[in-house]
C-alpha positions in Angstrom: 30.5 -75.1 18.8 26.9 -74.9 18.6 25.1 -78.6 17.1 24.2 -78.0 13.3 20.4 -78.0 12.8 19.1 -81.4 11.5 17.2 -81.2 7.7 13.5 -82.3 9.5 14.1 -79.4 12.4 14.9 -76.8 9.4 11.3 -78.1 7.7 10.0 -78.1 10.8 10.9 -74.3 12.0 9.8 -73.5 7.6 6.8 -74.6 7.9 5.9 -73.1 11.2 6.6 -70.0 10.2 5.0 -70.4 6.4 1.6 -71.3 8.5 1.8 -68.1 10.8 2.4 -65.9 7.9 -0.5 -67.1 5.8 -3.0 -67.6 9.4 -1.8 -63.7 9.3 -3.0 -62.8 5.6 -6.0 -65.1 6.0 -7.2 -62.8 9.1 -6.8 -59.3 6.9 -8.4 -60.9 3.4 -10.7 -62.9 5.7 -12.5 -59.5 7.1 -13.1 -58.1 3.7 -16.6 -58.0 2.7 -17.3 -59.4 -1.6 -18.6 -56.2 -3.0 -20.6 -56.4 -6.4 -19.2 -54.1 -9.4 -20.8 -52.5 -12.6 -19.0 -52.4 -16.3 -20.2 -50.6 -18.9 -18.9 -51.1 -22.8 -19.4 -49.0 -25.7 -19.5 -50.6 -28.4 -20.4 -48.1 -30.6 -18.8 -45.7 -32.7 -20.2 -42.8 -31.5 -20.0 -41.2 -28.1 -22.5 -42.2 -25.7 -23.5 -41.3 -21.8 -25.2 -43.8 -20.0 -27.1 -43.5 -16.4 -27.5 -46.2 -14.1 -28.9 -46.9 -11.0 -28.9 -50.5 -8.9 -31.8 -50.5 -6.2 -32.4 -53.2 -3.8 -35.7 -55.1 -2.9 -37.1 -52.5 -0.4 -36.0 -49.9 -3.6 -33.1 -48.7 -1.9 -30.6 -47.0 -3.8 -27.0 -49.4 -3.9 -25.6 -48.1 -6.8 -25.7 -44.8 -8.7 -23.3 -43.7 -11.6 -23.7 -41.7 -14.9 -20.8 -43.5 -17.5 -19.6 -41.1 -20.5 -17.7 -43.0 -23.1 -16.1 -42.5 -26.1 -16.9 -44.8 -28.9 -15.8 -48.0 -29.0 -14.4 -47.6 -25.1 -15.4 -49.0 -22.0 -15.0 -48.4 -18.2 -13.7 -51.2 -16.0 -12.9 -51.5 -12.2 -15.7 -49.3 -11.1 -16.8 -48.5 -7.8 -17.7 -51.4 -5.7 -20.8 -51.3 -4.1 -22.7 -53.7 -1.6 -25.8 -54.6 -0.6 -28.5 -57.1 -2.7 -29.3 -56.0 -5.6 -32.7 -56.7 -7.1 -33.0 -53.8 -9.9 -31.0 -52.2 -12.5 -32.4 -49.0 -14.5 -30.5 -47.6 -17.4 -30.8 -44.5 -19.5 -28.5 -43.6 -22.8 -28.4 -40.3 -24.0 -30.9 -39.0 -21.4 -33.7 -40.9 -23.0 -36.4 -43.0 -21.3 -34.9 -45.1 -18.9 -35.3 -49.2 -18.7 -35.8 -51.3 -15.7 -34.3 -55.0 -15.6 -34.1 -57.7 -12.8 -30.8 -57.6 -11.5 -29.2 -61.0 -13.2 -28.6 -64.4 -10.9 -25.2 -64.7 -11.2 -24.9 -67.9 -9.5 -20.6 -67.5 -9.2 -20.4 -69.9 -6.5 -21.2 -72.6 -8.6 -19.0 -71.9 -11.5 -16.1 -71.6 -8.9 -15.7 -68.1 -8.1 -15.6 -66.4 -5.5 -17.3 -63.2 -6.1 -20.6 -61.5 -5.2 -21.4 -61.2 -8.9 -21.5 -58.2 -10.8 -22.6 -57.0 -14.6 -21.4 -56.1 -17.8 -23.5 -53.4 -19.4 -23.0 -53.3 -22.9 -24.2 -50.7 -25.5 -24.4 -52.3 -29.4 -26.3 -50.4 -32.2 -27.7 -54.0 -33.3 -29.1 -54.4 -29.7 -29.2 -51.5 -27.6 -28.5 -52.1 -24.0 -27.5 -55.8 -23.0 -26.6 -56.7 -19.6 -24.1 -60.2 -18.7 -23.4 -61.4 -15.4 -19.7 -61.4 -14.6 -17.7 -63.3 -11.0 -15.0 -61.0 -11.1 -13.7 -61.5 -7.6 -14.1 -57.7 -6.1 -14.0 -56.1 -2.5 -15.4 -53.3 -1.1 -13.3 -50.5 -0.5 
């Protein structure tokens, strides 16, 4: 008859293979790259088609995406893009299109890990606001 196993062994050969299994999954999430991510909200009754486009320092196109939303909808988990963005430019309803500093998101510090996106929200009190978000996102 084979020896029974003793309690510490059986922790032992647990924990062995508990740490290979996660060394495993920390090598696959560990090679994904943070990607950045752009939400737009419509918050206002009435139907509304928004264009943006997220350039870079050197003006280099990251981002490019023209939203169409029903009042009082929005669109989440968009495409992920990467890069370092600098510049966003929006335009509603094909009208004249505005140019804002990409916001510092700063998500490190608030203890995310995320490459910081935005929320783009349409309002009739406001027009177009822009929020940072540290949604943790990944580039596809």
């Amino acid at each position: 008859m084979a020896p029974s196993k003793t309690r510490r062994e059986l922790l032992t050969a647990g924990g062995t293979a508990s740490i290979s299994v996660l060394a495993g999954c920390a090598g696959v999430l560990g090679s994904r790259e943070l990607a950045h991510e752009v939400e737009v909200y419509n918050r206002e009754k009435i139907a509304r088609t928004l264009s943006v486009t997220v350039t870079d320092d050197g003006g280099d196109e990251l981002y490019q995406r023209e939203f169409t939303l029903e009042g009082e909808r929005a669109e989440e988990d968009t495409e992920p893009f990467t890069g370092s963005p600098t510049t966003i430019t929006m335009a509603v309803d094909n009208g004249s299109p505005s140019e804002q500093s990409w916001p510092e998101t700063n998500c490190e510090d608030r203890g995310k890990k995320s490459a910081g996106g935005i929320g783009v929200y349409l309002t009739a009190e406001s027009g177009v606001q822009i929020e940072s978000t540290c949604a943790t996102v990944y580039a596809e």
